[in-house]
Structures are given as C-alpha cells and as structure tokens.
C-alpha positions in Angstrom: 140.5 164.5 60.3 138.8 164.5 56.9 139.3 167.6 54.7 136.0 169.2 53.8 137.1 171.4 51.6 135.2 171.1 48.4 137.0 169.2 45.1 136.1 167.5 42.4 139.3 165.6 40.4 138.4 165.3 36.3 140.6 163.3 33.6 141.4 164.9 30.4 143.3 164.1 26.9 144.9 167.3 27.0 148.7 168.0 28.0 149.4 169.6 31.5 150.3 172.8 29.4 146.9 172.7 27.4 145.1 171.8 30.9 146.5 174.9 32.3 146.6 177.4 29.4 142.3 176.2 29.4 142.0 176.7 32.7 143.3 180.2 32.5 141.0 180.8 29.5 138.1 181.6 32.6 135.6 183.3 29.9 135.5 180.1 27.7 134.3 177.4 30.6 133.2 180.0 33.9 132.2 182.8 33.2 131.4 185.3 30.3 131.8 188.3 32.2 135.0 188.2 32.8 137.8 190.8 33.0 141.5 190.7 33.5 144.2 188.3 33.3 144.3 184.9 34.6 147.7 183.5 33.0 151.0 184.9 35.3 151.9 185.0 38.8 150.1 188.2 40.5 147.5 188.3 37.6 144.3 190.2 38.6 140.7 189.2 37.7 137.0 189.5 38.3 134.1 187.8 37.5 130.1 188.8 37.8 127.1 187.1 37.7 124.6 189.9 37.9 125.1 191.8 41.0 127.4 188.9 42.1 131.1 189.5 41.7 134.5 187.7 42.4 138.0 189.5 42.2 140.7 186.8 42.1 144.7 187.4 42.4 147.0 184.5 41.3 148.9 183.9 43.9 150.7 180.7 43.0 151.7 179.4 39.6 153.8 176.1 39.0 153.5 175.9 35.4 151.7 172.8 34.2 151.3 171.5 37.9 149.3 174.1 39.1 147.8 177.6 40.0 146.1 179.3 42.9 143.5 182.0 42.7 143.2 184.0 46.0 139.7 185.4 46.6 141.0 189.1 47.6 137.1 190.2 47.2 133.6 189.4 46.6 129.8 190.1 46.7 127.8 187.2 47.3 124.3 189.4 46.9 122.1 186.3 47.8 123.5 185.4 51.2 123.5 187.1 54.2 127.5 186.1 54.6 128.4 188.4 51.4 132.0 188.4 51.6 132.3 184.8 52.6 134.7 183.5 49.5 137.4 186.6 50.7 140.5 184.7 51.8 139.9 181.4 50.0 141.9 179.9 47.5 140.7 178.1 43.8 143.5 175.6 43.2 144.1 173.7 40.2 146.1 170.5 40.4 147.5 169.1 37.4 149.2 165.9 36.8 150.0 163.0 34.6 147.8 159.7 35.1 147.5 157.5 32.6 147.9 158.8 29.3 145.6 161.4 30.5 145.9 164.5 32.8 144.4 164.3 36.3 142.9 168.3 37.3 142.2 167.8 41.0 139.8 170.7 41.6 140.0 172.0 45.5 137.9 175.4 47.0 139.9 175.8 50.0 137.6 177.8 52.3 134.5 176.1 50.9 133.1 173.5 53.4 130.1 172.3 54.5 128.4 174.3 57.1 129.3 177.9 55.3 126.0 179.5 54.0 126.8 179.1 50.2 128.1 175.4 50.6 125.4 174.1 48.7 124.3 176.3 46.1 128.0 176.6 45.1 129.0 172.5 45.1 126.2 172.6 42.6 127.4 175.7 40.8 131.2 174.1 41.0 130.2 170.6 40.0 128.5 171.5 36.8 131.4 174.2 35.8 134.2 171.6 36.3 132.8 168.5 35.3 130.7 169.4 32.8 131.7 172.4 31.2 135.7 173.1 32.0 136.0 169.3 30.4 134.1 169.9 27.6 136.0 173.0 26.4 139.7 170.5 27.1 137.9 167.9 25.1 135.8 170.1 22.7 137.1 173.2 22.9 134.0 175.0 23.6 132.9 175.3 27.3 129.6 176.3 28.7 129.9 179.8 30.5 127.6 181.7 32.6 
C-alpha cells in the first residue's frame, strides 16, 4: 500500500547540524508568531496564524538525523474538522547525499481525503520548498 502521508524531500548545502539547528529556528522560515522552544527533546511550542494555532511537543530528537514534532493541540478556525492536526507528527529527515543534505519532509496524519489536505499541501509546499530552503541557502526565510 502506498503511504499518503504528505512529504516533500529538499537538498541543501548546509551540514546536517546547520539543517537541523534552521529547522528549529521555526520563526525565521514558518511562522513569525511563534513562541517557545523548538531545539531539545520535550521542547514546547505554538504557532498562530490569526485565530489559527498549533501547539507542538518534540517528541523525538536524533541530532542531525532528525526530529519529530507531535501536534498535542490545534485550532484549525476555517474547517469544520478544527482539531484535525491533534495526534500528527512533523518529521524532519536529515541525511547526507551527495555533498549536499537530503531533508525529507513527512506530515504523518496529513493525507488526502482529511478536510485540510489541500489547503495545507499548498501551505507546506511553499514553506519547505521555497522558504525553509531559502533561509539554509540564504539565511533569510519567508515567514507567515
């Protein structure tokens, strides 16, 4: 069976411990409004988008391979399915191809059929393709 869980998989010329000290820099490349601590095992964070919020808990960390952000709770104000990101998982892969560093991207929980599939592959596309890779190449990302 094919997984359906959304991911996108970018290439970098950044070190798997700049790739994962960037990722954890949320404000820079996701989202401004951003509090808390996304760097250790257990951190805590939120981040809104209006009336639309998302509190994460890292709840694995393999330095430099990667991390896992556990949606513990969440207002999705434009759907009717507003807590429909609790219990999924953000996970960062990170490894060494080719002189570069793969990131392979994955929303566990995030498949087609749920209410905010498409609205938030286009959301996730932009914000990992085009502006978590500009802030490892450039260092300045495009936040909401």
């Amino acid at each position: 069976m094919k997984n359906e869980n959304f991911h996108r998989t970018i290439s970098v010329h950044v070190s798997a411990a700049e790739a994962m000290k960037k990722i954890s820099q949320v404000n820079l490349w996701w989202a401004k409004n951003f509090s808390g601590s996304a760097e250790k095992l257990n951190d805590k964070f939120t981040v809104k988008f209006g009336e639309t919020f998302v509190d994460f808990l890292i709840s694995e960390l393999l330095p430099n391979e990667k991390v896992v952000w556990r949606v513990t709770d969440c207002n999705l104000h434009w759907l009717k399915a507003k807590k429909e990101w609790k219990g999924t998982e953000v996970v960062f892969e990170i490894s060494p191809e080719n002189n570069k560093t793969r990131i392979d991207f994955t929303h566990v929980g995030l498949v087609p059929g749920v209410e905010c599939y498409k609205d938030c592959e286009a959301g996730w596309s932009g914000h990992i393709t085009t502006s978590l890779v500009k802030f490892m190449k450039e260092g300045k990302g495009m936040p909401e």
